[in-house]
C-alpha positions in Angstrom: -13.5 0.4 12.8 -11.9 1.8 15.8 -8.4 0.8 15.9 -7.4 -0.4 19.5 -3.5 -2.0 19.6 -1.2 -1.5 16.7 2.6 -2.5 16.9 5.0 -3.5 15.0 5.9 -7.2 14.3 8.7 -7.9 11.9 11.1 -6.4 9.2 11.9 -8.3 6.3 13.8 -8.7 3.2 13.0 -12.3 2.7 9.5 -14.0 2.2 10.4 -17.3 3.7 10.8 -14.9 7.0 7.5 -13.9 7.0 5.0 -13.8 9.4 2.7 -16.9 8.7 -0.1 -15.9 6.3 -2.9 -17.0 8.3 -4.4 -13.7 9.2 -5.7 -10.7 6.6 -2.7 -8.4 5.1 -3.2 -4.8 3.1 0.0 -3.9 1.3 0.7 0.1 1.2 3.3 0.9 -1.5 4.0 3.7 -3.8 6.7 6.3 -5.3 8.9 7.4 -2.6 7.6 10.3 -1.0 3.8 9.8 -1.3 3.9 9.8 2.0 3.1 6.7 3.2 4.6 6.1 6.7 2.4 9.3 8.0 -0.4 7.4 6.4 0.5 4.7 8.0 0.5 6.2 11.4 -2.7 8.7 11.1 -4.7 5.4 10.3 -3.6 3.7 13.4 -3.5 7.1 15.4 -0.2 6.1 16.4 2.1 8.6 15.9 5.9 7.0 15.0 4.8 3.3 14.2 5.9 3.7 10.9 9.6 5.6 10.7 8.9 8.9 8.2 11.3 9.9 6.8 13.3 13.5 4.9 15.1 10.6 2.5 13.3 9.1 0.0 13.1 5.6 -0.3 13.7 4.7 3.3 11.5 2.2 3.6 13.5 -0.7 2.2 12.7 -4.0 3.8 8.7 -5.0 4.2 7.3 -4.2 7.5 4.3 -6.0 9.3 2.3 -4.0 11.6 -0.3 -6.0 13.3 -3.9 -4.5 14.2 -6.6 -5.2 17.1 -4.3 -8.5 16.5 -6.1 -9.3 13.8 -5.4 -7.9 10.5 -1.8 -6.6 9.5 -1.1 -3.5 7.6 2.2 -4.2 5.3 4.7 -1.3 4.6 6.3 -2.0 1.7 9.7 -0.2 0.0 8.8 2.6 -2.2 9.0 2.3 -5.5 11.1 4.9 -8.8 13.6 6.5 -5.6 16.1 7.8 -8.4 18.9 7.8 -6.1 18.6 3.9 -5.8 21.4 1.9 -8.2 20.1 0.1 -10.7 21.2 -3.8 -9.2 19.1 -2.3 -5.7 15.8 -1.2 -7.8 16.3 -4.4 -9.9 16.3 -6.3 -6.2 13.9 -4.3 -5.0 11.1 -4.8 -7.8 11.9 -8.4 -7.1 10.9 -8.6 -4.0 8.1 -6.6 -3.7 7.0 -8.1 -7.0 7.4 -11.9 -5.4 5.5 -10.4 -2.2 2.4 -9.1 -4.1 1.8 -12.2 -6.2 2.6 -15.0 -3.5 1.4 -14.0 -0.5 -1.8 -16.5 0.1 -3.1 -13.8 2.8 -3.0 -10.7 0.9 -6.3 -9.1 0.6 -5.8 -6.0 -1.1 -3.1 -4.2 -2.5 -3.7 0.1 -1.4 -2.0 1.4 -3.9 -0.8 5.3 -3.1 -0.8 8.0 -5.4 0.2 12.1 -4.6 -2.6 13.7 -5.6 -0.5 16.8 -6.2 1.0 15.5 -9.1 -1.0 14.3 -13.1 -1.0 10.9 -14.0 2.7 9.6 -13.4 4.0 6.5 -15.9 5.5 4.6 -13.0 2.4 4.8 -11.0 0.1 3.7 -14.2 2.7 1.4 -15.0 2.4 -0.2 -11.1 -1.3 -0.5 -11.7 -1.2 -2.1 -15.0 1.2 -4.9 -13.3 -1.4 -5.7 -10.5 -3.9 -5.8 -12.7 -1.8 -7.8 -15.4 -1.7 -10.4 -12.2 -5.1 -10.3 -11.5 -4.7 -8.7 -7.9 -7.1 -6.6 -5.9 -5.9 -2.8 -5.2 -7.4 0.4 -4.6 -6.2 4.1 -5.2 -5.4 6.0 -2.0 -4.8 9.5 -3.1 -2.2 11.5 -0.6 -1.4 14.3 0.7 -5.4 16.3 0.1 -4.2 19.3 2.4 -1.5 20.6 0.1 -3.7 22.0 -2.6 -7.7 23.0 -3.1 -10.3 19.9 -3.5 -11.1 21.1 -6.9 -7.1 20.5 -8.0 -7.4 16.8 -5.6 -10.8 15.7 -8.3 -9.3 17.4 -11.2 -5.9 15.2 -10.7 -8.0 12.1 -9.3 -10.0 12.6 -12.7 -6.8 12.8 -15.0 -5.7 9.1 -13.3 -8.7 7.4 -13.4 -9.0 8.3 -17.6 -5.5 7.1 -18.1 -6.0 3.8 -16.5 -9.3 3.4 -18.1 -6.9 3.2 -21.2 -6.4 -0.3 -19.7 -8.8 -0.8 -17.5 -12.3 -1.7 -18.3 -13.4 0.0 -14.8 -11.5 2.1 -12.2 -11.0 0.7 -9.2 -12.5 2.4 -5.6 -10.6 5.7 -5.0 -10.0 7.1 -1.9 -8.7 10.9 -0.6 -6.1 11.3 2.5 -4.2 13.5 4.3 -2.4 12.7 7.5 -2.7 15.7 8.6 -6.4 16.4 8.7 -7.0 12.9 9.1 -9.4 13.3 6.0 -10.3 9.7 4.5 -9.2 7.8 7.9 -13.2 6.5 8.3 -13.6 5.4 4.6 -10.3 3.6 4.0 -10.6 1.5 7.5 -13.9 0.8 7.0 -13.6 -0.9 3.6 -10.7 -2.9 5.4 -13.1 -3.9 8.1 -15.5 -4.7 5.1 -12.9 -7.1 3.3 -12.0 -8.3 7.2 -15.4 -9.6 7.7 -15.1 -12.1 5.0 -11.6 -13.1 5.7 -11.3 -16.8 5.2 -8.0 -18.1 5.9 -6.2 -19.8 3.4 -4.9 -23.1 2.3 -1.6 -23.2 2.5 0.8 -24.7 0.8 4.0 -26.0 1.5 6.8 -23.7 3.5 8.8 -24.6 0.0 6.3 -23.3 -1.9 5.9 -20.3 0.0 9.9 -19.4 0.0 
């Protein structure tokens, strides 16, 4: 896919507000400072769509990014931000939780993991949820140029055995970096995949959707 317009459309902390779900949407979420906005941008090759960030858990509102004008990438708040009160994480979870399992044009949930790290609870715990809800996701592992490939598979390896705890498969895996731009091919071309057999939905009422 070669990505030829990407600008931002909306931020949001309330569904109703939402752009209308009529065209394909990939949520990208994970623990704050996985690195997502610079994700975000080496995808698109667009540097500063997506605001990084020093803080932690900047991202708080949902933000639609459309592409080619035709499918939307979603930035969504970052999850476990310890800094966060408990009333705001409690909101927070809310929102993105009422996001994922609502929104009729979701196609797949990209769910980000640092593959610096071994298997973290909260991330295990976010994939057990989406697939508890029957939703689609993938694994996006980050940040590839900050160690050796060998320490990126043996990590990627340690994840994929604790899900299979819960999980009867894993599900498709991708490595990133935004800086070398390593996975950029493979993770937009499964997007332009799922594109290609986009069907829009039925929608329901604007009540229902709120």
């Amino acid at each position: 896919m070669i990505v030829k317009t990407a600008e931002f459309i909306c931020s949001n902390t309330q569904i109703s507000k939402l752009p209308p779900p009529v065209k394909p949407e990939y949520a990208f979420i994970g623990r704050s400072n996985v690195g997502k906005s610079s994700l975000i941008n080496m995808l698109v090759a667009k540097k500063g769509l997506a605001k990084t960030s020093q803080t932690p858990g900047k991202t708080q509102l949902i933000n639609h990014f459309l592409i080619n004008d035709f499918w939307y990438i979603v930035d969504l708040p970052g999850y476990g931000y310890a800094r966060a009160s408990k009333s705001k994480k409690a909101d927070w979870d809310k929102f993105i939780h009422s996001y994922l399992d609502k929104r009729e044009s979701l196609q797949c949930v990209m769910a980000l993991i640092d593959s610096r790290l071994e298997p973290q609870k909260i991330d295990l715990e976010f994939c057990n949820w989406l697939g508890e809800k029957g939703l689609s996701f993938v694994l996006v592992f980050t940040k590839a140029d900050k160690q050796s490939g060998v320490k990126t598979e043996q990590n990627m390896a340690k994840f994929k055995k604790a899900l299979l705890a819960t999980f009867d498969e894993v599900p498709r895996c991708f490595v990133t970096s935004a800086q070398t731009q390593l996975g950029r091919d493979e993770v937009l071309g499964f997007i332009d995949g799922v594109n290609s057999g986009f069907v829009m939905p039925e929608l329901s009422s604007p009540v229902d959707r709120g």
